[in-house]
FIKOLZA-1660 file (N, C-alpha, C; in steps of 0.1 Angstrom, whole numbers, plus 5000, padded with zeros to 4 digits):
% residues 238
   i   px   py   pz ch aa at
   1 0129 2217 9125  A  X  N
   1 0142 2211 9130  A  X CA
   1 0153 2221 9129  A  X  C
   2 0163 2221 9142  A  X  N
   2 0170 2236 9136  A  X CA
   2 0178 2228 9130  A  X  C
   3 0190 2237 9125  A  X  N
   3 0200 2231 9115  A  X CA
   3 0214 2225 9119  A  X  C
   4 0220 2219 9116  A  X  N
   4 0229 2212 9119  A  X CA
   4 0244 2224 9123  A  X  C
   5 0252 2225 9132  A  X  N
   5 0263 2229 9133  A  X CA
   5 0276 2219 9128  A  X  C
   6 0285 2220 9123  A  X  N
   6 0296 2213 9120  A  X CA
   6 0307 2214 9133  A  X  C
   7 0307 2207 9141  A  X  N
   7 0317 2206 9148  A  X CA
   7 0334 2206 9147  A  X  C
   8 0339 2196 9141  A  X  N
   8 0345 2193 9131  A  X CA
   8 0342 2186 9118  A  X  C
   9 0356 2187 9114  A  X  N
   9 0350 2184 9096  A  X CA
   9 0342 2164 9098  A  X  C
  10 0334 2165 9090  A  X  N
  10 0324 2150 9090  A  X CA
  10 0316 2148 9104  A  X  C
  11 0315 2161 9116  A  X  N
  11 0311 2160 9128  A  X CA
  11 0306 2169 9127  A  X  C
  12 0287 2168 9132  A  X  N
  12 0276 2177 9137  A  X CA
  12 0269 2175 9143  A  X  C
  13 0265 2186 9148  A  X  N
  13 0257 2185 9163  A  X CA
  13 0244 2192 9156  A  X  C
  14 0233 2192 9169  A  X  N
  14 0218 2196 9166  A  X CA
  14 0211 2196 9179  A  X  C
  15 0211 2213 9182  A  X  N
  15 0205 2215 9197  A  X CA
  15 0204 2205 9205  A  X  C
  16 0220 2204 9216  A  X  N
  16 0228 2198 9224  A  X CA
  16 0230 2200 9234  A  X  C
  17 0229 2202 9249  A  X  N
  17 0238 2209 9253  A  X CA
  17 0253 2213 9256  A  X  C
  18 0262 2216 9261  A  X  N
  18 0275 2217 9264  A  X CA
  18 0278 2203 9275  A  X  C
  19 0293 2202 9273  A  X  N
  19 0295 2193 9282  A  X CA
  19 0287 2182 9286  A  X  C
  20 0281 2175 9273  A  X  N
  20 0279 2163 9275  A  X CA
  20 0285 2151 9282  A  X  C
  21 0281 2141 9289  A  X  N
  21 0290 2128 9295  A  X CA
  21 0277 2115 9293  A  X  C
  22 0289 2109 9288  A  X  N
  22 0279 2092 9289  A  X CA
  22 0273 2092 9300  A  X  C
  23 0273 2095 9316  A  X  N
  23 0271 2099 9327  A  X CA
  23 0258 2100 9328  A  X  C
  24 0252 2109 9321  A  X  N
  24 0241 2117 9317  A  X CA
  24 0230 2105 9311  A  X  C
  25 0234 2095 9309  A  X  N
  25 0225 2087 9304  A  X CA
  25 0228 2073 9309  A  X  C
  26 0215 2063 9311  A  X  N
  26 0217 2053 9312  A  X CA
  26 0213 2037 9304  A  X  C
  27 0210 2043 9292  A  X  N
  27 0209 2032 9280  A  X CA
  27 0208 2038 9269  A  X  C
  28 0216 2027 9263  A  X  N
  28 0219 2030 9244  A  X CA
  28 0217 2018 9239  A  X  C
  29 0209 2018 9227  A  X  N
  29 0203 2011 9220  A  X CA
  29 0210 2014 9206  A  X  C
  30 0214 2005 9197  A  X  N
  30 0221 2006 9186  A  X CA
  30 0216 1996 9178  A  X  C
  31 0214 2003 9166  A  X  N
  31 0207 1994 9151  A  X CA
  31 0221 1987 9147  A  X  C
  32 0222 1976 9144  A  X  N
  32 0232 1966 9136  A  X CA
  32 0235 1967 9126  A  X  C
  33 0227 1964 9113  A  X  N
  33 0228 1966 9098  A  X CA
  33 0239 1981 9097  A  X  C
  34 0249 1981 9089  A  X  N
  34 0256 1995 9088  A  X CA
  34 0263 2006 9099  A  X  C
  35 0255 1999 9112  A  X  N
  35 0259 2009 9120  A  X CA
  35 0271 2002 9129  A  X  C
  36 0267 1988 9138  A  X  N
  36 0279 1981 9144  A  X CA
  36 0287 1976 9137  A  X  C
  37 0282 1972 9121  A  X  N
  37 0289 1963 9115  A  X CA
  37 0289 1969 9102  A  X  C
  38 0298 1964 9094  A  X  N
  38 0302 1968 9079  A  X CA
  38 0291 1967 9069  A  X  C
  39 0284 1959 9069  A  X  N
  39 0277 1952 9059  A  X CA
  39 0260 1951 9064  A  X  C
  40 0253 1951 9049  A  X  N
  40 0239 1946 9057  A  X CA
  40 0240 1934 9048  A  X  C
  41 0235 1925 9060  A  X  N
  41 0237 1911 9063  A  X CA
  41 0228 1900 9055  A  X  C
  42 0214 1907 9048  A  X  N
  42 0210 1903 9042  A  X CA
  42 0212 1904 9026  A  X  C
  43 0217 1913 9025  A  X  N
  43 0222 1918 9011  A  X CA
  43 0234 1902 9006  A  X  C
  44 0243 1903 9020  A  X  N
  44 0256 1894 9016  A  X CA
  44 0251 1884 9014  A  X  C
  45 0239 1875 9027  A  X  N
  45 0233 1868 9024  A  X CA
  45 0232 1864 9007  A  X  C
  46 0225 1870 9002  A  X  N
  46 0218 1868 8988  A  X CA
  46 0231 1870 8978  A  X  C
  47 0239 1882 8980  A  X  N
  47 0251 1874 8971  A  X CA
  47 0259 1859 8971  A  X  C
  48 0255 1853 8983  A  X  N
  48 0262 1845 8982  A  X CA
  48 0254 1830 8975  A  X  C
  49 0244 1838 8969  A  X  N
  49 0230 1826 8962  A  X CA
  49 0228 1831 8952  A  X  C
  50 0232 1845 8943  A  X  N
  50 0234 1848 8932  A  X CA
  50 0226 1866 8933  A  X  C
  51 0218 1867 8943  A  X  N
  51 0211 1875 8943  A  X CA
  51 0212 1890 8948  A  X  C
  52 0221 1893 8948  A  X  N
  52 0226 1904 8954  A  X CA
  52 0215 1917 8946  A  X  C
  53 0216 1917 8938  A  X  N
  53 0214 1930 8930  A  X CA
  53 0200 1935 8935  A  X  C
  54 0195 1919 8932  A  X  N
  54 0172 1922 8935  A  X CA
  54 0172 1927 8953  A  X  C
  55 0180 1921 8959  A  X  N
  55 0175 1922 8976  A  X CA
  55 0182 1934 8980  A  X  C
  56 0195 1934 8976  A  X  N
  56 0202 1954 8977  A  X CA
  56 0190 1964 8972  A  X  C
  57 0186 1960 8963  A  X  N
  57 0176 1972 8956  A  X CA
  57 0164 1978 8963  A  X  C
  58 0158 1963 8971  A  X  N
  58 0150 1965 8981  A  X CA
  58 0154 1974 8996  A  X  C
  59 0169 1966 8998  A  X  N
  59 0173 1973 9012  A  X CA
  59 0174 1990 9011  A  X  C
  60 0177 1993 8999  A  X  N
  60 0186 2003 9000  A  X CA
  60 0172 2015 9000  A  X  C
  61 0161 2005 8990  A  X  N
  61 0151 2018 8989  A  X CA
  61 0143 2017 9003  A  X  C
  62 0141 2012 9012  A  X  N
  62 0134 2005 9023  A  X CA
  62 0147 2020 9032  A  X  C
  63 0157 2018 9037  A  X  N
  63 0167 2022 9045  A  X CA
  63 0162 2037 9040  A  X  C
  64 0162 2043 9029  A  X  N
  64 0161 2056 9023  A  X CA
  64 0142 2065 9029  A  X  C
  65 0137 2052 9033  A  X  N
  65 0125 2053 9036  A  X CA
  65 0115 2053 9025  A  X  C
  66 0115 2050 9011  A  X  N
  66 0109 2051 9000  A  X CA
  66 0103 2039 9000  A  X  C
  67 0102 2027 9009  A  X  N
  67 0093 2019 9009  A  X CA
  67 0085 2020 9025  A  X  C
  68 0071 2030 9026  A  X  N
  68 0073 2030 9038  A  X CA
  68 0067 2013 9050  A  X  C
  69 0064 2004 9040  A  X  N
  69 0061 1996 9051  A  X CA
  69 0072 1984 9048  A  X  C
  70 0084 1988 9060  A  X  N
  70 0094 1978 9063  A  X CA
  70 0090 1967 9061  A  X  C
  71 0083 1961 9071  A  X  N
  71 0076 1947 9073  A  X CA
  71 0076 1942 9059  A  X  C
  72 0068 1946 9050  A  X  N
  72 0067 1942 9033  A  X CA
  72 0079 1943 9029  A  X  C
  73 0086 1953 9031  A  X  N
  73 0100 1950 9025  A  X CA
  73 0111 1940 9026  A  X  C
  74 0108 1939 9040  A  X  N
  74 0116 1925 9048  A  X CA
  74 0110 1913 9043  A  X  C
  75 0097 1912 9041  A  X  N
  75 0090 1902 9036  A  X CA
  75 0093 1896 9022  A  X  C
  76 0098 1911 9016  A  X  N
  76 0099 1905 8997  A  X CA
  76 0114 1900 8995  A  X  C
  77 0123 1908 9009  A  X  N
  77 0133 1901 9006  A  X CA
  77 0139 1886 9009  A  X  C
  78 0133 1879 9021  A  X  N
  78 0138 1870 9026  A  X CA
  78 0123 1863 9017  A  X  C
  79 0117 1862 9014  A  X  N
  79 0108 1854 9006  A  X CA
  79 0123 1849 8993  A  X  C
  80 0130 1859 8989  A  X  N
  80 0140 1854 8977  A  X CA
  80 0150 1844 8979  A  X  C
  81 0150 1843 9000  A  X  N
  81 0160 1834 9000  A  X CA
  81 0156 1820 8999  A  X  C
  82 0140 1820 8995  A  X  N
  82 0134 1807 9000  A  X CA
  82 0144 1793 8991  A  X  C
  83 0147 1784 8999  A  X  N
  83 0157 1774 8991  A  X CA
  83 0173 1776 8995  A  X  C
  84 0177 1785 9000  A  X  N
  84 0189 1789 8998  A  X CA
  84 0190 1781 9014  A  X  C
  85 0208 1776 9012  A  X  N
  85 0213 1770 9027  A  X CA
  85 0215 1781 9038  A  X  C
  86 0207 1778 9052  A  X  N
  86 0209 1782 9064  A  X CA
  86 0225 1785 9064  A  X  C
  87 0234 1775 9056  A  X  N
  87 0249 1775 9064  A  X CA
  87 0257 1788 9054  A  X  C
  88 0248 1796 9046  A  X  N
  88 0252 1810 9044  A  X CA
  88 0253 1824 9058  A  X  C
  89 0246 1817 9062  A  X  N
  89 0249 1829 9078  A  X CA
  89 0262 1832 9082  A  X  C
  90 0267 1815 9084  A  X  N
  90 0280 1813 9091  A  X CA
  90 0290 1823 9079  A  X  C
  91 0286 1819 9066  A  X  N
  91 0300 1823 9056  A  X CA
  91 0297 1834 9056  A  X  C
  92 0289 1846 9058  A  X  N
  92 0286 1858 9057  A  X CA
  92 0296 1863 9071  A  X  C
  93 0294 1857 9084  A  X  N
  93 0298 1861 9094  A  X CA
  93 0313 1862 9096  A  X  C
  94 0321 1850 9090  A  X  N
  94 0328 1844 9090  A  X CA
  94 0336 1856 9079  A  X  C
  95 0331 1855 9063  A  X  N
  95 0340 1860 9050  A  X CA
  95 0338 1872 9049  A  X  C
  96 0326 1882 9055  A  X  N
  96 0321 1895 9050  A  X CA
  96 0321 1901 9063  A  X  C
  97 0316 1900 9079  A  X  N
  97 0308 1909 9088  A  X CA
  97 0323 1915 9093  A  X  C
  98 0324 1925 9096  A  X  N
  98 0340 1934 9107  A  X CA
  98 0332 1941 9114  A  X  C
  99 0335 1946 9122  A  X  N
  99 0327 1960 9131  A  X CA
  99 0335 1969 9125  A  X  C
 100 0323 1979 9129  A  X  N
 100 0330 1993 9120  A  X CA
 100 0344 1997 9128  A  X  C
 101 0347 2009 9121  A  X  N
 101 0358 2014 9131  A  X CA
 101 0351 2023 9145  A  X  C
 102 0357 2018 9158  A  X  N
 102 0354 2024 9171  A  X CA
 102 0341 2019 9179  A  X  C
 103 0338 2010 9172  A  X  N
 103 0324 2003 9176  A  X CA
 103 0324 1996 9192  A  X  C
 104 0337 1989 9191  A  X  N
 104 0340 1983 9203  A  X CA
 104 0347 1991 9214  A  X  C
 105 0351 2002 9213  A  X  N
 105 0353 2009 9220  A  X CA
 105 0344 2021 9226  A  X  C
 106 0334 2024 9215  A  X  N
 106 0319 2029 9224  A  X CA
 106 0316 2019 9231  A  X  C
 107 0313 2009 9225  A  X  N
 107 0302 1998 9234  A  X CA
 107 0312 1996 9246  A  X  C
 108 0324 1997 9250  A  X  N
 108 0330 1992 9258  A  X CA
 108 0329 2006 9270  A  X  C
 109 0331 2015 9264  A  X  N
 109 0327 2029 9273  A  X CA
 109 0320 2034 9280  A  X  C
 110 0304 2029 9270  A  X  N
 110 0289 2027 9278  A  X CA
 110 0291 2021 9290  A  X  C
 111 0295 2004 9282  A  X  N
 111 0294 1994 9298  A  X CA
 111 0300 1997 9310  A  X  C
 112 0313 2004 9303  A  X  N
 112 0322 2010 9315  A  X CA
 112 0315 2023 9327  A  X  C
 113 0308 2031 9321  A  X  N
 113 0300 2038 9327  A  X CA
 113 0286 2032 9331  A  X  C
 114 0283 2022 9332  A  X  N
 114 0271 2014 9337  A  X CA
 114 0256 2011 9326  A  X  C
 115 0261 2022 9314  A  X  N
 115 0247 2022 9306  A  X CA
 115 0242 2008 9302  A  X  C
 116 0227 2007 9301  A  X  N
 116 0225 1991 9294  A  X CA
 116 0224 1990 9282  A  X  C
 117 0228 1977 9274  A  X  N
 117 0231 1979 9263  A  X CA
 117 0224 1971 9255  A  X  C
 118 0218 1978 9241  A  X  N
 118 0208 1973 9233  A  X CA
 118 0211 1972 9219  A  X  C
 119 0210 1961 9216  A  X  N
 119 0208 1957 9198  A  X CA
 119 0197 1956 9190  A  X  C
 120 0189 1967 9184  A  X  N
 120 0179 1962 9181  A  X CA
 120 0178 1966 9165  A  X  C
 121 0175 1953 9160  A  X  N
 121 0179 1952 9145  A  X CA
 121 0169 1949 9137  A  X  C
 122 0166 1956 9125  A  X  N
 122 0156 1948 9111  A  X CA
 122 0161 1934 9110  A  X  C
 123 0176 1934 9109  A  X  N
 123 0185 1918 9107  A  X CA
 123 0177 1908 9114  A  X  C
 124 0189 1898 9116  A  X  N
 124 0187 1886 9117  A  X CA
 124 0196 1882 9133  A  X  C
 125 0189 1873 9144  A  X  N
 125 0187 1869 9153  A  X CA
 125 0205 1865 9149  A  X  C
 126 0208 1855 9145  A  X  N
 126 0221 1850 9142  A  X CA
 126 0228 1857 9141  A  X  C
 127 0231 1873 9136  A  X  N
 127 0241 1882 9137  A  X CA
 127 0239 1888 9152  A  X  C
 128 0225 1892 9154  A  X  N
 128 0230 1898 9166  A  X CA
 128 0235 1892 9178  A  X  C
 129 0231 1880 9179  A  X  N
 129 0233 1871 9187  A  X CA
 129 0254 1867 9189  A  X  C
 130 0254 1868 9176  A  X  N
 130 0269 1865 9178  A  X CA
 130 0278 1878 9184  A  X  C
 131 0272 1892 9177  A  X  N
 131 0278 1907 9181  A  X CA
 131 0271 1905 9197  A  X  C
 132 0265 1900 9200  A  X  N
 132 0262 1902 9215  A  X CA
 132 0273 1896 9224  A  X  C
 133 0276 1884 9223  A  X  N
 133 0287 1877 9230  A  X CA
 133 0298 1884 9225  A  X  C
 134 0302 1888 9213  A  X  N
 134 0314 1899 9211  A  X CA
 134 0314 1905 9219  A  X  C
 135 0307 1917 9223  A  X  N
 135 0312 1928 9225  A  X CA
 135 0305 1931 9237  A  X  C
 136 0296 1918 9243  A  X  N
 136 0291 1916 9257  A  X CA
 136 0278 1932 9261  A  X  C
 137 0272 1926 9252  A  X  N
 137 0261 1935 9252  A  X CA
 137 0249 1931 9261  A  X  C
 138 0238 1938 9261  A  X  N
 138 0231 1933 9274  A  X CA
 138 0217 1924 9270  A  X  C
 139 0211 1930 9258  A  X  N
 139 0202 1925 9247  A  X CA
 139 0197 1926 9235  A  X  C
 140 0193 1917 9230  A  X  N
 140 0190 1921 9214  A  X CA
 140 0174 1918 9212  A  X  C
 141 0171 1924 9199  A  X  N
 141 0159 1922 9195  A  X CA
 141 0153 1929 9178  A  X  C
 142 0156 1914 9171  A  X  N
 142 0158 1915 9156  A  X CA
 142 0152 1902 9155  A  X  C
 143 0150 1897 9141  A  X  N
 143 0141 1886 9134  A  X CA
 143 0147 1873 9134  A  X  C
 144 0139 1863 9130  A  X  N
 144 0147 1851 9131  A  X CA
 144 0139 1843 9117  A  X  C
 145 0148 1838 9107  A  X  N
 145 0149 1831 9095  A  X CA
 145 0144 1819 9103  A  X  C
 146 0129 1816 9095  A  X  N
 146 0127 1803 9097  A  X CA
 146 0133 1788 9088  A  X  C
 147 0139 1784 9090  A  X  N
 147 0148 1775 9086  A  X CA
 147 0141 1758 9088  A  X  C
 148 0137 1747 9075  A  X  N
 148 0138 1735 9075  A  X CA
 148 0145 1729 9062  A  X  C
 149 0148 1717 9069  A  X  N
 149 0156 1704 9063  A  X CA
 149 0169 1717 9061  A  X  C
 150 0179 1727 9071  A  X  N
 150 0189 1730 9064  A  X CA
 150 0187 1742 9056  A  X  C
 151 0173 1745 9049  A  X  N
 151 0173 1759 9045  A  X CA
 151 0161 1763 9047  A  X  C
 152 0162 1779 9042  A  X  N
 152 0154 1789 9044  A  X CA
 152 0139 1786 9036  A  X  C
 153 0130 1786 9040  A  X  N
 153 0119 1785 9040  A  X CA
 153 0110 1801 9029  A  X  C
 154 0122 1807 9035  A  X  N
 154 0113 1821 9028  A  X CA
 154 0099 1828 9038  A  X  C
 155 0103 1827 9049  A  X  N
 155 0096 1832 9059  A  X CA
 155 0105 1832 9076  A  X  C
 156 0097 1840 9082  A  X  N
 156 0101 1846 9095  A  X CA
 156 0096 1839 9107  A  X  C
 157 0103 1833 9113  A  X  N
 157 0093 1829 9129  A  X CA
 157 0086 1838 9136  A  X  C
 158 0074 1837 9137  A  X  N
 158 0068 1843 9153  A  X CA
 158 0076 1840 9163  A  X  C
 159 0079 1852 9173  A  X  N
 159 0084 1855 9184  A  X CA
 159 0076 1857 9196  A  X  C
 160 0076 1860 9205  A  X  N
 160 0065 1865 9220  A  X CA
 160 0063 1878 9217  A  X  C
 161 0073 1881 9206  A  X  N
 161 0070 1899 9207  A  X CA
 161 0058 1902 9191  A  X  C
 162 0064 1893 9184  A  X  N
 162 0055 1894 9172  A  X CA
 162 0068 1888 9162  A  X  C
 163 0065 1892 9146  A  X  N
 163 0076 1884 9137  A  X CA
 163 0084 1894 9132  A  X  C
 164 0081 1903 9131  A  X  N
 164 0093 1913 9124  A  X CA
 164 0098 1927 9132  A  X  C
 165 0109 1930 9135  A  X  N
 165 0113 1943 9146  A  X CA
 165 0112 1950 9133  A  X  C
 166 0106 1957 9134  A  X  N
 166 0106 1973 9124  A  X CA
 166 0111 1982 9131  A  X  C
 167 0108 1995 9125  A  X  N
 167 0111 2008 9133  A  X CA
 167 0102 2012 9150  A  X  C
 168 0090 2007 9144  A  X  N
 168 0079 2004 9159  A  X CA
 168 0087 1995 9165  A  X  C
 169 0086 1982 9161  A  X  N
 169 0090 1974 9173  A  X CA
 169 0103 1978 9181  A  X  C
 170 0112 1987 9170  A  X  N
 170 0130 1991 9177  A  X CA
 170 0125 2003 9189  A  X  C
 171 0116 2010 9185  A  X  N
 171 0109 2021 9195  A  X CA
 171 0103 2015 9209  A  X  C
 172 0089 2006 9206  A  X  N
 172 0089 1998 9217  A  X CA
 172 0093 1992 9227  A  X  C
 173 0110 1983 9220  A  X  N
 173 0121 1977 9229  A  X CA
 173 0130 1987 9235  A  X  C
 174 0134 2003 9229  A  X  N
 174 0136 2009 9236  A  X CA
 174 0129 2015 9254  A  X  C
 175 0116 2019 9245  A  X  N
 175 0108 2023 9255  A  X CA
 175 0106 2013 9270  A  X  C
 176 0104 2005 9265  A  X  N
 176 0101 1990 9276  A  X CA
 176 0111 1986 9280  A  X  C
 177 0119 1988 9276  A  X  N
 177 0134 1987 9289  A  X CA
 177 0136 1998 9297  A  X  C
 178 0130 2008 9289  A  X  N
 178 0135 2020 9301  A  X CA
 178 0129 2015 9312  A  X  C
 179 0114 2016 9310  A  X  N
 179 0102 2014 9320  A  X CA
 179 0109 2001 9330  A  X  C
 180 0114 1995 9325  A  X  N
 180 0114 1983 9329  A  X CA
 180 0126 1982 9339  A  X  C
 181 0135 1993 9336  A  X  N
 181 0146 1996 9341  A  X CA
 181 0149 2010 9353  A  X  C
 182 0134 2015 9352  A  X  N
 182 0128 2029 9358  A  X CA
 182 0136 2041 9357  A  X  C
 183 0140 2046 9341  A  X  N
 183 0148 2052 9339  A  X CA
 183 0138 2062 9327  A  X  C
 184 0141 2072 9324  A  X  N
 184 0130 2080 9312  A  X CA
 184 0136 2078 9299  A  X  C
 185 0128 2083 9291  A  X  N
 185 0134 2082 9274  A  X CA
 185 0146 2090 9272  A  X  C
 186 0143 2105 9284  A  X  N
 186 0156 2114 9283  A  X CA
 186 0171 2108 9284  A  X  C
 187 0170 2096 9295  A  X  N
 187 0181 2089 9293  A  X CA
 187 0188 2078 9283  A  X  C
 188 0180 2078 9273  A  X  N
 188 0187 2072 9264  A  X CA
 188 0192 2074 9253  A  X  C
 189 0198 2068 9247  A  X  N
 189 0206 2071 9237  A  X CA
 189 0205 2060 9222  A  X  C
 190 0198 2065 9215  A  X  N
 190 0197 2059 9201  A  X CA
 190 0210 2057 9183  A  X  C
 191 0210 2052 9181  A  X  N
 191 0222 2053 9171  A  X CA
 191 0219 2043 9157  A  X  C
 192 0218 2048 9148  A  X  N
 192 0213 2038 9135  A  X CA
 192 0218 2045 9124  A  X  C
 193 0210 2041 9118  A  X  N
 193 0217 2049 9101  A  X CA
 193 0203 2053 9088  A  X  C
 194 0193 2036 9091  A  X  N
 194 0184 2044 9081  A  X CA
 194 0165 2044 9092  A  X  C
 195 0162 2048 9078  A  X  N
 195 0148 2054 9079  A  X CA
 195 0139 2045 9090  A  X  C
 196 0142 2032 9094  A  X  N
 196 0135 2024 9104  A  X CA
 196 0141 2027 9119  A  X  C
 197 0151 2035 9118  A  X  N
 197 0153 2040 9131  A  X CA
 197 0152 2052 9135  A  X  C
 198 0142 2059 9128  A  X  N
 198 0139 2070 9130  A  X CA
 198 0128 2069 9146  A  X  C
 199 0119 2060 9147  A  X  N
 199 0110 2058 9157  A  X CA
 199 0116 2060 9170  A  X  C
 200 0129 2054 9169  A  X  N
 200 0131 2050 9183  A  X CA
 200 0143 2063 9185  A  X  C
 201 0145 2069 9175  A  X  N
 201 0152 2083 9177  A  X CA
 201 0144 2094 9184  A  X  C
 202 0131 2095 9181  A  X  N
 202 0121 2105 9181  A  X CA
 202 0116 2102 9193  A  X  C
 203 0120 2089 9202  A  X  N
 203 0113 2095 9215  A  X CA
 203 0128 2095 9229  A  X  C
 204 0140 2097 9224  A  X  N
 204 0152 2096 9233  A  X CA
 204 0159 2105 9232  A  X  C
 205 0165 2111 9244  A  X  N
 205 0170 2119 9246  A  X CA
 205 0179 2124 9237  A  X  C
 206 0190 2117 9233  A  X  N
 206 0202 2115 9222  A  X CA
 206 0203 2104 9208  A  X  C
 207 0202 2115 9202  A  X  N
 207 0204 2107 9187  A  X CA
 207 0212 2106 9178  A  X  C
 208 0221 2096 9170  A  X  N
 208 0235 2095 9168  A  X CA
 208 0232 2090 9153  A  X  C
 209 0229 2096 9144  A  X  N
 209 0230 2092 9129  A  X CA
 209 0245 2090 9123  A  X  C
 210 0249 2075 9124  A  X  N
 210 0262 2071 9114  A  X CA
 210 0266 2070 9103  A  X  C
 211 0268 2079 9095  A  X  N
 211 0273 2074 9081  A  X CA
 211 0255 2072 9073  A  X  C
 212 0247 2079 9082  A  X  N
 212 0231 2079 9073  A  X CA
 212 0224 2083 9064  A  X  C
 213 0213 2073 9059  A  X  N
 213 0209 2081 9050  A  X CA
 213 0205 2094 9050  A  X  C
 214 0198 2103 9043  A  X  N
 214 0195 2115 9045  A  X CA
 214 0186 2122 9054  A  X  C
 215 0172 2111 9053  A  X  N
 215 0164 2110 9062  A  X CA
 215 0169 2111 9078  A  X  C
 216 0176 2104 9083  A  X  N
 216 0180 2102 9094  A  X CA
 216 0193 2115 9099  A  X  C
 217 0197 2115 9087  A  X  N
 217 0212 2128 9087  A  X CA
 217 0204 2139 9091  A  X  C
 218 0191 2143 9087  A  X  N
 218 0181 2156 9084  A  X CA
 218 0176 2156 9107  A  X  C
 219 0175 2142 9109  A  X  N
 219 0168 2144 9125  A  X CA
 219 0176 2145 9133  A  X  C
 220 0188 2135 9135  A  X  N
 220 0197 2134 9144  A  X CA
 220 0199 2140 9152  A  X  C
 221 0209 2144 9168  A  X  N
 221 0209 2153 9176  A  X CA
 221 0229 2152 9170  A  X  C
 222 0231 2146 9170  A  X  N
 222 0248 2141 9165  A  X CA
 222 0253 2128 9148  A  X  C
 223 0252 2141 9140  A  X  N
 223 0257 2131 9124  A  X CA
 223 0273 2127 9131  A  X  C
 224 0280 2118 9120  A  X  N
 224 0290 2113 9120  A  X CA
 224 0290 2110 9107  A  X  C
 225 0294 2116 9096  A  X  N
 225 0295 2118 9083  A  X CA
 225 0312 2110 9076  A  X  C
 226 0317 2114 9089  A  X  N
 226 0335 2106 9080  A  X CA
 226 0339 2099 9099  A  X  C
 227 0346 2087 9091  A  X  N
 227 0350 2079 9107  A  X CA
 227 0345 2073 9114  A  X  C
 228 0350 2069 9124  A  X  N
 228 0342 2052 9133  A  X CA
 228 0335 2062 9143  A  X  C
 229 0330 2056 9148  A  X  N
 229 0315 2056 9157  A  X CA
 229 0321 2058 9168  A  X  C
 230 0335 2061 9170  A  X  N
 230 0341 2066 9183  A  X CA
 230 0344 2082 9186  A  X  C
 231 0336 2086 9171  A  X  N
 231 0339 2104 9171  A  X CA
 231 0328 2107 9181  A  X  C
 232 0315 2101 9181  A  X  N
 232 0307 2106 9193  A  X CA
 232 0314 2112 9205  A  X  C
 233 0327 2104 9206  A  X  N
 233 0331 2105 9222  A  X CA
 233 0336 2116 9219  A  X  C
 234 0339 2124 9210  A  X  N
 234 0344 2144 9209  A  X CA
 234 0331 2147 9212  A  X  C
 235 0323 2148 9210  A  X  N
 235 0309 2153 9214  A  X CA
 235 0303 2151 9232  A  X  C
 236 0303 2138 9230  A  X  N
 236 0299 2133 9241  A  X CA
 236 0311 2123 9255  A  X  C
 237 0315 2128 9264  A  X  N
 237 0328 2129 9268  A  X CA
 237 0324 2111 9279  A  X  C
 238 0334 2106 9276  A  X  N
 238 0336 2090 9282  A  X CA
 238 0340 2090 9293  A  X  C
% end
């Protein structure tokens, strides 16, 4: 992997070419947890039921890639919420979730230049679903808390696609929209932060590590180390 150039200070690049343009591409796909939004969603979740410490401990080593099978990770965490009220989503979205800084002004830039727009999240169906009518995105594809009598169950619904988006599955939904869209992997554009988004980095033209862990800082085509997610646009011209 060659090595990273510093562009400006908290900005680097990694064998690029010159005079990049959103132009150049026709879909971006973006991880949720940390990268659109402030917070990971299940963490707040579980503070708001006492549990913060046990389910952060998991995300953080899972995101760092030290647990390599996501799925089991995601699995030991939302197993903790089993009992806990569904109507913690709302207060998480409501008292904790912001978009980062510049978030809405990439996404608005893409659209503006025609790219399609993707959410594809470890999270939860309920966040992305709300950031999609925000910021009028084109689709998402992240997990869904099985919920009875009002609370969480401690388990995942089966979907048409399967029950948990991992790093594979975020790779996949890249890939199959291109196809789907008859466009190549060279045109798209990837953006996350940890170790489950490495898949769907490794097969797209452009890769945008936010504020990531190390793993992800080490592959990237473009870090963003200090600042909103709008510094890409010094790199990559709107």
């Amino acid at each position: 992997m060659m090595p990273l150039t510093e562009r400006s200070a908290g900005l680097w690049t990694r064998n690029i070419p010159e005079n990049l343009s959103l132009a150049d591409f026709k879909l971006v796909a973006f991880d949720m947890d940390s990268t659109l939004i402030n917070i990971e969603c299940i963490d707040e979740m579980a503070g708001m039921v006492g549990l913060q410490n046990e389910v952060s401990a998991i995300t953080e080593a899972a995101m760092r890639g030290e647990i390599p099978d996501y799925k089991e990770s995601l699995r030991q965490r939302v197993a903790l919420l089993k009992g806990a009220p569904a109507s913690i989503m709302h207060r998480v979205y409501e008292e904790k979730l912001q978009l980062n800084a510049g978030v809405a002004h990439v996404v608005s830039q893409c659209l503006r230049r025609g790219l399609h727009t993707l959410i594809v999240s470890g999270g939860f169906d309920y966040f992305t679903q709300k950031l999609q009518q925000q910021l009028g995105i084109h689709e998402t594809r992240s997990n869904q808390l099985e919920v009875k009598d009002g609370c969480f169950t401690g388990q995942l619904t089966h979907q048409t696609w399967g029950d948990i988006c991992d790093g594979e599955e975020k790779k996949r939904m890249v890939l199959d929209t291109a196809q789907r869209l008859g466009i190549t992997p060279a045109e798209c554009i990837t953006v996350g932060d940890g170790s489950n988004d490495l898949p769907m980095m490794s097969v797209c033209g452009l890769s945008i590590a936010y504020h990531a862990k190390p793993k992800v800082r080490e592959f990237a085509h473009i870090v963003i180390d200090t600042g909103g997610l709008d510094r890409v646009l010094e790199i990559v011209k709107a």
